[in-house]
Structures are given as structure tokens and as C-alpha cells.
N, CA, C and O atoms as a Maestro MAE file, in Angstrom:
{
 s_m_m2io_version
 :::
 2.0.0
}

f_m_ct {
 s_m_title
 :::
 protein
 m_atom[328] {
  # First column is atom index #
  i_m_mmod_type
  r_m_x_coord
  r_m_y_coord
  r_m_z_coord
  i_m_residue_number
  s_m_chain_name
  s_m_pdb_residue_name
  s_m_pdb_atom_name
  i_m_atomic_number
  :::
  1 25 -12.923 -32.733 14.194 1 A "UNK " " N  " 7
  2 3 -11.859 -33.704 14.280 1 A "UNK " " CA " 6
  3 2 -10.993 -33.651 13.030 1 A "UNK " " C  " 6
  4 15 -9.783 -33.796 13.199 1 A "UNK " " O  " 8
  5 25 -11.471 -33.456 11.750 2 A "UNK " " N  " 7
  6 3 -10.963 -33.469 10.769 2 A "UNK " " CA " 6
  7 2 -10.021 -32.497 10.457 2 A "UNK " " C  " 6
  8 15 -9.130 -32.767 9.652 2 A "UNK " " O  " 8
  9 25 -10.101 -31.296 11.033 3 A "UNK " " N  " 7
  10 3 -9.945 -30.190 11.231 3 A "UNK " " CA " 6
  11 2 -8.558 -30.012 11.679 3 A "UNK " " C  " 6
  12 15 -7.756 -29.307 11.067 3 A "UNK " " O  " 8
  13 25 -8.315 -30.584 12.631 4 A "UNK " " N  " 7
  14 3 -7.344 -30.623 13.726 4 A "UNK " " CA " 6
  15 2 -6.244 -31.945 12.766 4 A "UNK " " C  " 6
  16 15 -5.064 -31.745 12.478 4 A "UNK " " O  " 8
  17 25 -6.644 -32.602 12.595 5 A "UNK " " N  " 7
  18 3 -5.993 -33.389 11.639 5 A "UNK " " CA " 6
  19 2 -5.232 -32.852 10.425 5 A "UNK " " C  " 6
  20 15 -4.040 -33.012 10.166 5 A "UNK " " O  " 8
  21 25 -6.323 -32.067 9.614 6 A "UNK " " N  " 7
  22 3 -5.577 -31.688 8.706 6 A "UNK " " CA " 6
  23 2 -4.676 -30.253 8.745 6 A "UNK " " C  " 6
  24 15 -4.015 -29.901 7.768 6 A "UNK " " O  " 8
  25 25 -4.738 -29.470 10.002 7 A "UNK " " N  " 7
  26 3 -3.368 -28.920 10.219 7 A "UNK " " CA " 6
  27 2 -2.309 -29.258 10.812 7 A "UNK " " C  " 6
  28 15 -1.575 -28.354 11.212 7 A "UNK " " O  " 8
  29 25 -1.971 -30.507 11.012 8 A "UNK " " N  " 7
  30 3 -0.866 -31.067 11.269 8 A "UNK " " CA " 6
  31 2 -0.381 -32.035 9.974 8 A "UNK " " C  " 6
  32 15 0.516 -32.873 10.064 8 A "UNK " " O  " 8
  33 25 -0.995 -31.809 9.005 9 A "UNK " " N  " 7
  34 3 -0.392 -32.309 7.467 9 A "UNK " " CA " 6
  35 2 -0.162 -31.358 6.582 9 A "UNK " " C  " 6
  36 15 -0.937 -30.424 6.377 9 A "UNK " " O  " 8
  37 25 0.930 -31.538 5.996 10 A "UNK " " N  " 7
  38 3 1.087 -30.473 4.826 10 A "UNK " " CA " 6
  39 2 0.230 -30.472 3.141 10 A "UNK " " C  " 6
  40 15 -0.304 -31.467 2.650 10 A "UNK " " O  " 8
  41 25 0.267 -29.715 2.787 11 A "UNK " " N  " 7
  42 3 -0.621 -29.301 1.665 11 A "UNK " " CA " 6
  43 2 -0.422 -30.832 0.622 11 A "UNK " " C  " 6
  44 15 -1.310 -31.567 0.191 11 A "UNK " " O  " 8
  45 25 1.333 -30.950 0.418 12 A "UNK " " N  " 7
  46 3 1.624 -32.133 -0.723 12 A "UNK " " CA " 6
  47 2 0.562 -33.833 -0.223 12 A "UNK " " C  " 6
  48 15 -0.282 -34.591 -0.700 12 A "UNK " " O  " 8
  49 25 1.435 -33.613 1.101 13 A "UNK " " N  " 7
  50 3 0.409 -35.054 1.679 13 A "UNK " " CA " 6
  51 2 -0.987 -35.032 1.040 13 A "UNK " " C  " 6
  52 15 -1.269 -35.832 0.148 13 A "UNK " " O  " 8
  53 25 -1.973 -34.000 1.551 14 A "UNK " " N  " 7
  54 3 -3.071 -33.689 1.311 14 A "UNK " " CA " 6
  55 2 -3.420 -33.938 0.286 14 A "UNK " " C  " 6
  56 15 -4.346 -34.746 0.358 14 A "UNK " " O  " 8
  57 25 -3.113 -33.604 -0.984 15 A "UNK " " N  " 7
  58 3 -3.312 -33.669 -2.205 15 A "UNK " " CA " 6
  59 2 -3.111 -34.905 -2.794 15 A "UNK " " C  " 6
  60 15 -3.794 -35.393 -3.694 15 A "UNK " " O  " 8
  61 25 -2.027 -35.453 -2.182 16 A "UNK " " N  " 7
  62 3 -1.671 -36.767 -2.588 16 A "UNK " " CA " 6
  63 2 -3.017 -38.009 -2.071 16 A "UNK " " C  " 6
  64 15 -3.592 -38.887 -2.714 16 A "UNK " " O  " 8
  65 25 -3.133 -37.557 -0.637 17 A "UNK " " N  " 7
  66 3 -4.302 -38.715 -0.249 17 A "UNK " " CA " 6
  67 2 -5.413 -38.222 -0.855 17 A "UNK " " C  " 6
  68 15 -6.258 -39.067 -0.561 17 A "UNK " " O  " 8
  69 25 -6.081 -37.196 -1.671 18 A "UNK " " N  " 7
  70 3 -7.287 -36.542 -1.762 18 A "UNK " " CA " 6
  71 2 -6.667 -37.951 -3.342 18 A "UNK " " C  " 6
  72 15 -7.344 -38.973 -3.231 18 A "UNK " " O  " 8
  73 25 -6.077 -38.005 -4.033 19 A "UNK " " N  " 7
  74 3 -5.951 -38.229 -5.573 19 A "UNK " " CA " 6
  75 2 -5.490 -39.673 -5.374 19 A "UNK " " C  " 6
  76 15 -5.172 -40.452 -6.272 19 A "UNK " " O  " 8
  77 25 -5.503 -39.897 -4.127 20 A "UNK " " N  " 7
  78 3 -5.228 -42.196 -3.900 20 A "UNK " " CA " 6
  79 2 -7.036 -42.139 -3.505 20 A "UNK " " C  " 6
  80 15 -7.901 -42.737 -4.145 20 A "UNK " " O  " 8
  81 25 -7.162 -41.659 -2.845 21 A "UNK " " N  " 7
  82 3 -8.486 -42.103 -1.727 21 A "UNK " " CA " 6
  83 2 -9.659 -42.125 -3.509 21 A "UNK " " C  " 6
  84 15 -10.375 -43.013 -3.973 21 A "UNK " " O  " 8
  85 25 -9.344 -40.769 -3.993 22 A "UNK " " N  " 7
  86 3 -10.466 -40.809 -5.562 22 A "UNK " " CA " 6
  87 2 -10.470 -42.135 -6.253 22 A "UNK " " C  " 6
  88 15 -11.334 -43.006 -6.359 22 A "UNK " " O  " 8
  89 25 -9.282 -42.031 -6.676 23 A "UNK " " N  " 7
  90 3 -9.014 -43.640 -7.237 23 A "UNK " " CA " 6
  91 2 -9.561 -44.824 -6.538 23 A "UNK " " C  " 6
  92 15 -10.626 -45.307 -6.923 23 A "UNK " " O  " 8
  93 25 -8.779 -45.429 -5.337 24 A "UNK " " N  " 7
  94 3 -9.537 -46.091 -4.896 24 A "UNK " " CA " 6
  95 2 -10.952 -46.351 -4.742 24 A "UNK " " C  " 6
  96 15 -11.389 -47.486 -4.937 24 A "UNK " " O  " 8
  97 25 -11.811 -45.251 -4.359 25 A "UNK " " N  " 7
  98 3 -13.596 -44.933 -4.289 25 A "UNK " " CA " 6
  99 2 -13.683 -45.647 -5.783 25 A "UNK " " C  " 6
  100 15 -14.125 -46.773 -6.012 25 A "UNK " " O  " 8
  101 25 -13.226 -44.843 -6.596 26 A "UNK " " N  " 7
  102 3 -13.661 -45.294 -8.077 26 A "UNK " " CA " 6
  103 2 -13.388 -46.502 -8.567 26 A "UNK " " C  " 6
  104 15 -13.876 -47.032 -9.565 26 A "UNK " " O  " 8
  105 25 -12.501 -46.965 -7.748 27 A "UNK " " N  " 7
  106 3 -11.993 -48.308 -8.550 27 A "UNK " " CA " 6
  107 2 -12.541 -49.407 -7.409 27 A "UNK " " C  " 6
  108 15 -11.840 -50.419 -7.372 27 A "UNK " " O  " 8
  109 25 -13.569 -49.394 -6.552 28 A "UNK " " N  " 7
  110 3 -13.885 -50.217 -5.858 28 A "UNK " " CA " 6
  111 2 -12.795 -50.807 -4.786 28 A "UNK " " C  " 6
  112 15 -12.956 -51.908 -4.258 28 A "UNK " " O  " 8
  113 25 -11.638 -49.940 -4.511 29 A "UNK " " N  " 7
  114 3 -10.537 -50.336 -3.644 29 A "UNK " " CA " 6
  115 2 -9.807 -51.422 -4.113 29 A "UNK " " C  " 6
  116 15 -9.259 -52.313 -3.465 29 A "UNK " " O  " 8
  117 25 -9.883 -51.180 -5.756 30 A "UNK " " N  " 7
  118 3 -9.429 -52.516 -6.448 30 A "UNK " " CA " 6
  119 2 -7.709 -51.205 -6.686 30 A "UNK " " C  " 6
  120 15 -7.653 -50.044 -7.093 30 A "UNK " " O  " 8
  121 25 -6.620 -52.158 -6.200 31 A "UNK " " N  " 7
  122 3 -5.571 -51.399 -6.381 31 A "UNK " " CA " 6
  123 2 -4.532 -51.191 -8.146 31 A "UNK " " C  " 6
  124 15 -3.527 -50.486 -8.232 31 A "UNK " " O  " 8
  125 25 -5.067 -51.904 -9.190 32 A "UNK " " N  " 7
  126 3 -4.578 -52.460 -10.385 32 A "UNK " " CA " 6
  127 2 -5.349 -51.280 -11.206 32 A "UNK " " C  " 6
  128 15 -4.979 -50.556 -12.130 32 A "UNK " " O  " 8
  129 25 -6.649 -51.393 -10.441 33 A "UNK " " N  " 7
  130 3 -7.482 -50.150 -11.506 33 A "UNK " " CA " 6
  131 2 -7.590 -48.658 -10.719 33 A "UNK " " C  " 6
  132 15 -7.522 -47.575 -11.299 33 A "UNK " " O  " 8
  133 25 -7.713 -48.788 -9.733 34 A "UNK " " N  " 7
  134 3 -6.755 -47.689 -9.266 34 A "UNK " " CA " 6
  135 2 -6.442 -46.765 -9.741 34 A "UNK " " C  " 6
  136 15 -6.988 -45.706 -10.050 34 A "UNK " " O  " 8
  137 25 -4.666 -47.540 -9.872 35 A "UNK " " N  " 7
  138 3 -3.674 -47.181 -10.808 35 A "UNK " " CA " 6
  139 2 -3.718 -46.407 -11.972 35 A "UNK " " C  " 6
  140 15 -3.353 -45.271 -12.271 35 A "UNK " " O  " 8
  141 25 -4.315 -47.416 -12.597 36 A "UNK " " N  " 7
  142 3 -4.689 -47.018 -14.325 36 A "UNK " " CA " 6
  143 2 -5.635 -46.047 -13.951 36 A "UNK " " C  " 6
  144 15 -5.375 -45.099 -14.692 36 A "UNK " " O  " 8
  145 25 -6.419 -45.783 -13.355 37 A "UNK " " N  " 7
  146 3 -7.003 -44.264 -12.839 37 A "UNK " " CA " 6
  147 2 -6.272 -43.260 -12.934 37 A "UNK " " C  " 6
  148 15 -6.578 -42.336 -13.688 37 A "UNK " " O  " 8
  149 25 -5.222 -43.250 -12.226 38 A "UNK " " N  " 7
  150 3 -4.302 -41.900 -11.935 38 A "UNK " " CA " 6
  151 2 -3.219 -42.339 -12.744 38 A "UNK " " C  " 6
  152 15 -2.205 -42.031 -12.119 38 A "UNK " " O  " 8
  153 25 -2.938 -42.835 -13.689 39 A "UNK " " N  " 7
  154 3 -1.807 -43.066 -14.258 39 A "UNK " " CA " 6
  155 2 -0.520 -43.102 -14.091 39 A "UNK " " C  " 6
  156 15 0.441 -42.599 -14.673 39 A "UNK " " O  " 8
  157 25 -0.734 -44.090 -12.790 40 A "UNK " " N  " 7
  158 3 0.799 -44.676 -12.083 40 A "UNK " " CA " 6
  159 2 1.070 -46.340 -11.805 40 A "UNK " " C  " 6
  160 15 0.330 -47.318 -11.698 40 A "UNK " " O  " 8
  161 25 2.236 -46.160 -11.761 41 A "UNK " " N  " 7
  162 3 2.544 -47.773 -12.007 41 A "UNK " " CA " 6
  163 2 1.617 -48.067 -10.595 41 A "UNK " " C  " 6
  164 15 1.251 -47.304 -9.701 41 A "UNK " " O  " 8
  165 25 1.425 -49.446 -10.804 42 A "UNK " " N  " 7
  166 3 0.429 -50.180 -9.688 42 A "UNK " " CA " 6
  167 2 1.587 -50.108 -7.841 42 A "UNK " " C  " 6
  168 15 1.132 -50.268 -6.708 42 A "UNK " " O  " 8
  169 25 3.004 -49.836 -8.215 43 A "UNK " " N  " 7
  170 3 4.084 -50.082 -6.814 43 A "UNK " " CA " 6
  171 2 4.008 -48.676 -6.481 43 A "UNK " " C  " 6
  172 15 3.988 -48.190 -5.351 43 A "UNK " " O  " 8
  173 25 3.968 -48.090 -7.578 44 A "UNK " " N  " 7
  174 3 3.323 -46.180 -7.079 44 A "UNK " " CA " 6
  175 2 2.490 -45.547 -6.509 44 A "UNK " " C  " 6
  176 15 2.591 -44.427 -6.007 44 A "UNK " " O  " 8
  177 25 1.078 -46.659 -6.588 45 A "UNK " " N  " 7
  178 3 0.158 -46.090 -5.809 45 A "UNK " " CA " 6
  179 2 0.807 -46.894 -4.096 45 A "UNK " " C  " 6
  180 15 0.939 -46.264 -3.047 45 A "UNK " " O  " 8
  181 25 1.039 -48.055 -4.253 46 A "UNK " " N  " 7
  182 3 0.978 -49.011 -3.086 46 A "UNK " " CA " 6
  183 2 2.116 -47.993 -2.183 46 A "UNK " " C  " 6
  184 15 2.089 -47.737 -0.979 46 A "UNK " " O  " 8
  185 25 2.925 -47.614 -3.043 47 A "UNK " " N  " 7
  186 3 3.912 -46.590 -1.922 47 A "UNK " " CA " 6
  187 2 3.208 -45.433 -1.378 47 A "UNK " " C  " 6
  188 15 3.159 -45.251 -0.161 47 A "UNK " " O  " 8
  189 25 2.517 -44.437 -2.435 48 A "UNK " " N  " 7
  190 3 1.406 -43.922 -1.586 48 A "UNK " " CA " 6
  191 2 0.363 -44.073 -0.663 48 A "UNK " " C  " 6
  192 15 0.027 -43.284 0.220 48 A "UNK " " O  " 8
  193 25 -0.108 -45.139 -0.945 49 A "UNK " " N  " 7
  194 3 -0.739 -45.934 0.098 49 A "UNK " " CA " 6
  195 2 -0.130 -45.663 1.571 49 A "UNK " " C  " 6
  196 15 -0.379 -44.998 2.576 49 A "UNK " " O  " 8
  197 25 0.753 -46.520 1.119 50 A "UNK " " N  " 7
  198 3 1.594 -47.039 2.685 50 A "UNK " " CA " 6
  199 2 2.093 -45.546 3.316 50 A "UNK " " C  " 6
  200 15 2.337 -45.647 4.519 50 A "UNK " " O  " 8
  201 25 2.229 -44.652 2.958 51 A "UNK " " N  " 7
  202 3 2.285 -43.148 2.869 51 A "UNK " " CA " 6
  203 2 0.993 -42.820 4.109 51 A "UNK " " C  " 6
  204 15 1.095 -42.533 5.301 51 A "UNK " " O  " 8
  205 25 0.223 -42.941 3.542 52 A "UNK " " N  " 7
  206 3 -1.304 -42.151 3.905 52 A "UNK " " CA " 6
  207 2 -1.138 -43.411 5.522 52 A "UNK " " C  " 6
  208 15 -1.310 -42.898 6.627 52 A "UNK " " O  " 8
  209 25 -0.770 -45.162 5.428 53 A "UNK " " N  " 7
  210 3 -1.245 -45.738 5.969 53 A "UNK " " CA " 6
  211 2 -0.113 -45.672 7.284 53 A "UNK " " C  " 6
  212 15 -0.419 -46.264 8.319 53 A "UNK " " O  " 8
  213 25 1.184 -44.941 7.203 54 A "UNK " " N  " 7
  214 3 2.025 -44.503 7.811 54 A "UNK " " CA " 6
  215 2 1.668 -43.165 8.650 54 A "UNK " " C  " 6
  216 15 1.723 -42.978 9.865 54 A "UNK " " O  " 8
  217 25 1.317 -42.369 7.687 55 A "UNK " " N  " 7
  218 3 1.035 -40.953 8.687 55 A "UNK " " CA " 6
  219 2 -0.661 -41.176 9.686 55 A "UNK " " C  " 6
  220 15 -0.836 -40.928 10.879 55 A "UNK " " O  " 8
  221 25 -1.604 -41.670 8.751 56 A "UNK " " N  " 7
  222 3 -3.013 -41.476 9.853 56 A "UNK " " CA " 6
  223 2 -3.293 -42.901 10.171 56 A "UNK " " C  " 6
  224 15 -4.445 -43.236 10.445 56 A "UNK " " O  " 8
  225 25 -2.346 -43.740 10.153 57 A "UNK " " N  " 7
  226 3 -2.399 -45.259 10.801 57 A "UNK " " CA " 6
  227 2 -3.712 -46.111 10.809 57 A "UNK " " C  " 6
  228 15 -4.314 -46.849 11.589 57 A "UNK " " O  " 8
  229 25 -3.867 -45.537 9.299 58 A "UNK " " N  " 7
  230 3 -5.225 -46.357 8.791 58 A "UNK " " CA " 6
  231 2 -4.716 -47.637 7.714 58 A "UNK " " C  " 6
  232 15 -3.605 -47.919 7.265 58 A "UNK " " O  " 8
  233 25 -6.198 -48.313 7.516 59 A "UNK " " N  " 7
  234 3 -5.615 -49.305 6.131 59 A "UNK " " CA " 6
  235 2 -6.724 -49.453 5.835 59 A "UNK " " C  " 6
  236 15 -7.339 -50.332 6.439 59 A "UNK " " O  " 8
  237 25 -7.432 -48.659 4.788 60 A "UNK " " N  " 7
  238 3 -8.062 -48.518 4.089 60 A "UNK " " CA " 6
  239 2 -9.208 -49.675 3.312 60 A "UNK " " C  " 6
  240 15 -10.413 -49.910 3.218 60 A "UNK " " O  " 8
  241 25 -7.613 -50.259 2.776 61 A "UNK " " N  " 7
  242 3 -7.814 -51.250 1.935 61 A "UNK " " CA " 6
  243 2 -8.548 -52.477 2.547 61 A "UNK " " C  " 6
  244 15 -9.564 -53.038 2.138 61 A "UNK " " O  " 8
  245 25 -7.681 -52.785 3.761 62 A "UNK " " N  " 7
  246 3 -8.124 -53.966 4.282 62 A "UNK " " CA " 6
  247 2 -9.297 -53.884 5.600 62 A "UNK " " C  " 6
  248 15 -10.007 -54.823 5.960 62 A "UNK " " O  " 8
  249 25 -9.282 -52.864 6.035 63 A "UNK " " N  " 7
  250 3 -10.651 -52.940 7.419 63 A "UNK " " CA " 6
  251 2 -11.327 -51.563 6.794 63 A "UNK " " C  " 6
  252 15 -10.847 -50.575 6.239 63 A "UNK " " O  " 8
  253 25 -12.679 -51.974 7.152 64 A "UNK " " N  " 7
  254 3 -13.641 -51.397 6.535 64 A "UNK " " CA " 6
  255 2 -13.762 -50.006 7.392 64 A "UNK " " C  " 6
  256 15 -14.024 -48.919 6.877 64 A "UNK " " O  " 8
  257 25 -13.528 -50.223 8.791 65 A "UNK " " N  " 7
  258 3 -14.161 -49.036 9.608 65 A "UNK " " CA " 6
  259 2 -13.036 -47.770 9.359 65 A "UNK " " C  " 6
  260 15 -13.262 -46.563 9.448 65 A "UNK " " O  " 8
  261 25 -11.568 -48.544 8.969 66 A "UNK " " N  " 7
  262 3 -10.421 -47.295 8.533 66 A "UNK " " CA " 6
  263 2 -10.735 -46.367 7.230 66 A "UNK " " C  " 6
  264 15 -10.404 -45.203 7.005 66 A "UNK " " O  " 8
  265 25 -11.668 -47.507 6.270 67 A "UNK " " N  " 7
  266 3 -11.983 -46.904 5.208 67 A "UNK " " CA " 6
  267 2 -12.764 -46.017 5.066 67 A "UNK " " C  " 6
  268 15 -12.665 -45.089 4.263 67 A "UNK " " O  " 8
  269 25 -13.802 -46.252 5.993 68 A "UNK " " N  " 7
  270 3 -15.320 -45.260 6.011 68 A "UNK " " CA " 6
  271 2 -14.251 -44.029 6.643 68 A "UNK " " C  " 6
  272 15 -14.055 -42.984 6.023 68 A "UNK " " O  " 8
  273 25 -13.757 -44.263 7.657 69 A "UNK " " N  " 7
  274 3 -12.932 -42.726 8.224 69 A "UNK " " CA " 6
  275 2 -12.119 -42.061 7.223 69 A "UNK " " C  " 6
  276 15 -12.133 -40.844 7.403 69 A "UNK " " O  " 8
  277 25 -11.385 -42.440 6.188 70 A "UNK " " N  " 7
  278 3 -10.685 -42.306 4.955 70 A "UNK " " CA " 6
  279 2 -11.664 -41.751 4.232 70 A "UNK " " C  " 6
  280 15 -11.545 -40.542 4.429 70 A "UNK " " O  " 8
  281 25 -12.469 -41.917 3.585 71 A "UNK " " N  " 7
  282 3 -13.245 -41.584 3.281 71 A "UNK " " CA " 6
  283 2 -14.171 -40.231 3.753 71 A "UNK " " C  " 6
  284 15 -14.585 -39.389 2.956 71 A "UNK " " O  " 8
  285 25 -14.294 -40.219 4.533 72 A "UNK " " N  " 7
  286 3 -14.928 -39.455 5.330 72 A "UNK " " CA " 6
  287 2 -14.085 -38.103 5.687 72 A "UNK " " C  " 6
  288 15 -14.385 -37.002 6.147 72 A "UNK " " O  " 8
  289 25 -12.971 -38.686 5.281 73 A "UNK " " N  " 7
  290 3 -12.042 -37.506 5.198 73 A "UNK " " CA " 6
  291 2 -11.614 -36.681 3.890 73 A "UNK " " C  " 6
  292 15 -11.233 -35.511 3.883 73 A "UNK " " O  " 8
  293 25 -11.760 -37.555 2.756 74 A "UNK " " N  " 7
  294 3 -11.677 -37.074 1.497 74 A "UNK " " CA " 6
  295 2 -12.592 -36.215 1.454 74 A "UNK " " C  " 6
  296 15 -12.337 -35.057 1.126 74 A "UNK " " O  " 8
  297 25 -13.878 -36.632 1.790 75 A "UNK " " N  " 7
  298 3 -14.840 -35.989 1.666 75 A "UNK " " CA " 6
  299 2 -14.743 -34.240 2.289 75 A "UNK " " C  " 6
  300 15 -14.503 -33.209 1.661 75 A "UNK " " O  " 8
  301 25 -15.012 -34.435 3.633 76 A "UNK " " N  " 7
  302 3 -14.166 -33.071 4.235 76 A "UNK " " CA " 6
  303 2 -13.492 -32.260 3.343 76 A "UNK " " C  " 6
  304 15 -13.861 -31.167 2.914 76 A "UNK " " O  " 8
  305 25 -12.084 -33.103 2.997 77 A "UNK " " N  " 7
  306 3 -11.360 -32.041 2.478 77 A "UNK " " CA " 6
  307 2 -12.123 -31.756 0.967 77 A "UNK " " C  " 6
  308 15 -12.323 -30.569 0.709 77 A "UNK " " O  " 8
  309 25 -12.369 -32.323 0.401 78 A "UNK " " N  " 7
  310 3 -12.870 -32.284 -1.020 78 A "UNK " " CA " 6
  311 2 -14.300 -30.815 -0.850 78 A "UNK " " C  " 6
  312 15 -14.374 -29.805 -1.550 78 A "UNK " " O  " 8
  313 25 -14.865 -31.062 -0.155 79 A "UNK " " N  " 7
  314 3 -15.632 -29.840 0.076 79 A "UNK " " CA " 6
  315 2 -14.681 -28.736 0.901 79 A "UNK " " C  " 6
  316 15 -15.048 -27.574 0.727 79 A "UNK " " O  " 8
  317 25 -13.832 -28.865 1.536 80 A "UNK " " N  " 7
  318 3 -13.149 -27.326 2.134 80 A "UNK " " CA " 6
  319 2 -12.260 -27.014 0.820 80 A "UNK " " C  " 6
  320 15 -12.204 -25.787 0.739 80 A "UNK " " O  " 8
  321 25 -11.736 -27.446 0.044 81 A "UNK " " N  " 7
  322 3 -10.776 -27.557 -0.653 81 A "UNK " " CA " 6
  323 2 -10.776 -27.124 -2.233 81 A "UNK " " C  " 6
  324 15 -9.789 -26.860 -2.920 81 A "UNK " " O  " 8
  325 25 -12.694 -27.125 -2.770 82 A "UNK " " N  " 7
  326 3 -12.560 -26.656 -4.198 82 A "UNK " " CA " 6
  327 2 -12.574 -25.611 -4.253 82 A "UNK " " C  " 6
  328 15 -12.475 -25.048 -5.343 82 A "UNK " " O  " 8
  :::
 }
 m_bond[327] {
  # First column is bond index #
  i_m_from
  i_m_to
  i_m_order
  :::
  1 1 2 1
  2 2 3 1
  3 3 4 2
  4 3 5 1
  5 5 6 1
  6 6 7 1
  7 7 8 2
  8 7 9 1
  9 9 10 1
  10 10 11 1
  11 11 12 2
  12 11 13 1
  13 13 14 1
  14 14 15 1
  15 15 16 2
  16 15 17 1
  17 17 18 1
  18 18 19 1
  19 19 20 2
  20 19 21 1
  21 21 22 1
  22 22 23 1
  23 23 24 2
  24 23 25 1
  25 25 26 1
  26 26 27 1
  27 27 28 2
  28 27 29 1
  29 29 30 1
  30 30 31 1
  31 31 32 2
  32 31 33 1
  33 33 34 1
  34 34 35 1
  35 35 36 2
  36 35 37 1
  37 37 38 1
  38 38 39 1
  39 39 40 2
  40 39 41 1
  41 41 42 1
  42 42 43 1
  43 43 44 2
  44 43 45 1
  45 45 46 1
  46 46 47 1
  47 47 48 2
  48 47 49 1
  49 49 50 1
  50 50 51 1
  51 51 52 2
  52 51 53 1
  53 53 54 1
  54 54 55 1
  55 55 56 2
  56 55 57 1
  57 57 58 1
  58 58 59 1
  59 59 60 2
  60 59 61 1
  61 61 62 1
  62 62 63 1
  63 63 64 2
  64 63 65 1
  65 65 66 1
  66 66 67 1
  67 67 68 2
  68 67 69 1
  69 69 70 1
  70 70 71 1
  71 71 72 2
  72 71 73 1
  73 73 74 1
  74 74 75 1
  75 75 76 2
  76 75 77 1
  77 77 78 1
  78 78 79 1
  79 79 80 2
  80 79 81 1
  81 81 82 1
  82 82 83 1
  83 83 84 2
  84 83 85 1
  85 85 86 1
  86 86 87 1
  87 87 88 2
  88 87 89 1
  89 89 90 1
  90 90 91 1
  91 91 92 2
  92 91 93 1
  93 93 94 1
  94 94 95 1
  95 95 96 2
  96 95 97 1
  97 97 98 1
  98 98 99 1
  99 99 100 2
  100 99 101 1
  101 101 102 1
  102 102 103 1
  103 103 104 2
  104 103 105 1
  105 105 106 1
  106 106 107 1
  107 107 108 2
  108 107 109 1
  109 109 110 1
  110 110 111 1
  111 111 112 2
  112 111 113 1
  113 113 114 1
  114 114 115 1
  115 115 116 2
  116 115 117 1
  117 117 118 1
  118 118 119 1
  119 119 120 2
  120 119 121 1
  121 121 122 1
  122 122 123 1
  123 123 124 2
  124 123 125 1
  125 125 126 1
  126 126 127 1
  127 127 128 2
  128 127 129 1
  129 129 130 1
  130 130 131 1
  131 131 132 2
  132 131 133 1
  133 133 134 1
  134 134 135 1
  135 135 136 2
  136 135 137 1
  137 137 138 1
  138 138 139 1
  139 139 140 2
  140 139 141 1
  141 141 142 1
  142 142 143 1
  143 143 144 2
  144 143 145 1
  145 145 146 1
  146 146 147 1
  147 147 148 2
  148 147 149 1
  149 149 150 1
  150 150 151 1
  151 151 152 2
  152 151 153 1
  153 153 154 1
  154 154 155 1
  155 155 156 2
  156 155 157 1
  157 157 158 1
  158 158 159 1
  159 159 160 2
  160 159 161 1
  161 161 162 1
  162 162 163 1
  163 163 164 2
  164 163 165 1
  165 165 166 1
  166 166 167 1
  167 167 168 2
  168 167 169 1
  169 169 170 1
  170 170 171 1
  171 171 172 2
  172 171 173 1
  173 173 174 1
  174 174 175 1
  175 175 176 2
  176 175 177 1
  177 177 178 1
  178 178 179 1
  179 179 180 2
  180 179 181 1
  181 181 182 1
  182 182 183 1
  183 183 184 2
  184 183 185 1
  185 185 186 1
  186 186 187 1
  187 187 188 2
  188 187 189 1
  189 189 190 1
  190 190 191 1
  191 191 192 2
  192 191 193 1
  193 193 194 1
  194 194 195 1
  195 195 196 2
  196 195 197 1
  197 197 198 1
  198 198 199 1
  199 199 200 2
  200 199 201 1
  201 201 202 1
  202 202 203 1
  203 203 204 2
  204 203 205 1
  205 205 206 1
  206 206 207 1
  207 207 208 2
  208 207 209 1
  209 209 210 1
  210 210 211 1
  211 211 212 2
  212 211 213 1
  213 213 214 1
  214 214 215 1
  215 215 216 2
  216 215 217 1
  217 217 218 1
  218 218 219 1
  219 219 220 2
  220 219 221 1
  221 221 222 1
  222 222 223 1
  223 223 224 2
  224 223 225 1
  225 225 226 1
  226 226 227 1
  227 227 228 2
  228 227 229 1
  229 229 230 1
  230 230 231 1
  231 231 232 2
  232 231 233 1
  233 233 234 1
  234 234 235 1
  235 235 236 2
  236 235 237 1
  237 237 238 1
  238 238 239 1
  239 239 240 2
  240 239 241 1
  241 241 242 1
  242 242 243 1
  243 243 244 2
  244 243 245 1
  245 245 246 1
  246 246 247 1
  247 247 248 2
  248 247 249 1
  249 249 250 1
  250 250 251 1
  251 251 252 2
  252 251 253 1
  253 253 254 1
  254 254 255 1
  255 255 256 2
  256 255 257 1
  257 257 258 1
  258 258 259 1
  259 259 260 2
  260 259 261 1
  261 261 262 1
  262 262 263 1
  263 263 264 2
  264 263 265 1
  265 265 266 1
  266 266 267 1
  267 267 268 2
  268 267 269 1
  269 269 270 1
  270 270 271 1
  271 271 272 2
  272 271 273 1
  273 273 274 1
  274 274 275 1
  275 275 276 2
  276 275 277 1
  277 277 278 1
  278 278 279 1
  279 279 280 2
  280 279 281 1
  281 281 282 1
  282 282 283 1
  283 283 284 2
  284 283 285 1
  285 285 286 1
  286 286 287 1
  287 287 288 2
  288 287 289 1
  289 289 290 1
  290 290 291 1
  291 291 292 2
  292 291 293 1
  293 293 294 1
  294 294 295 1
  295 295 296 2
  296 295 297 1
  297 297 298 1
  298 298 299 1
  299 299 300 2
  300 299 301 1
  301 301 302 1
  302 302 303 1
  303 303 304 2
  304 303 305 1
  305 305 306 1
  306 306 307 1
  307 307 308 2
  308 307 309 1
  309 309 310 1
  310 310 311 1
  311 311 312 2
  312 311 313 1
  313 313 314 1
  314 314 315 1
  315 315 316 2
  316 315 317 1
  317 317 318 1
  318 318 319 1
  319 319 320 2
  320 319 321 1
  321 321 322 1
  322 322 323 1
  323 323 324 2
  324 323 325 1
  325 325 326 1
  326 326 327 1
  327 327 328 2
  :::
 }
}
């Protein structure tokens, strides 16, 4: 499934959700620390966000079962990908 997903996204997307989804994991889906993770203003990540929550019509942040799939996808790519 993941598979099929991620050839209908381009490489930039990809990279971009692989380096929100890290942050988030690490920061407990806390969006302020996040931020200060990847060293972007806190409206920088939230636009990326809404990015990721625009193209695979998830929300991460707020329902848990979008997150585990988010997740579950970092993961994927994070092992096809080093």
C-alpha cells in the first residue's frame, strides 16, 4: 500500500513529510518543539503540515488512527530510503 502511494508523490514532498513526521515523533506531536527541532518558525512547520494533511488527507496531529498510518509511513520510507 505504501508503495503505490509513494509513487504518486514526488521526491521534495517526500522528504519534506519524512523531516515534519521526525520532528513531530520526537517532539511528542507537540508542534512549538517540533519546530525548534528542525529549525523553523512554528507557521513553517504548520504550513507543512497542512501540506502533508492536504495531499494524504490525514491529521496527524489530531486523530490518532491518521497518526499511527503517518507514521507507519515514515517508517516505510525511512527504511527504503537510507
Amino acid at each position: 500500500m505504501y508503495g503505490t502511494i509513494e509513487e504518486n508523490l514526488d521526491a521534495k514532498f517526500l522528504d519534506s513529510l519524512k523531516e515534519v513526521v521526525e520532528a513531530l515523533k520526537n517532539a511528542n506531536y507537540d508542534l512549538n518543539m517540533a519546530s525548534q527541532k528542525i529549525h523553523v518558525h512554528k507557521n513553517t512547520l504548520a504550513y507543512r503540515l497542512n501540506k502533508i494533511k492536504e495531499v494524504l488527507d490525514v491529521d496527524p496531529v489530531r486523530n490518532s488512527n491518521d497518526r499511527d498510518w503517518v507514521n507507519g509511513f515514515y517508517q516505510y520510507l525511512k527504511r527504503k530510503r537510507i
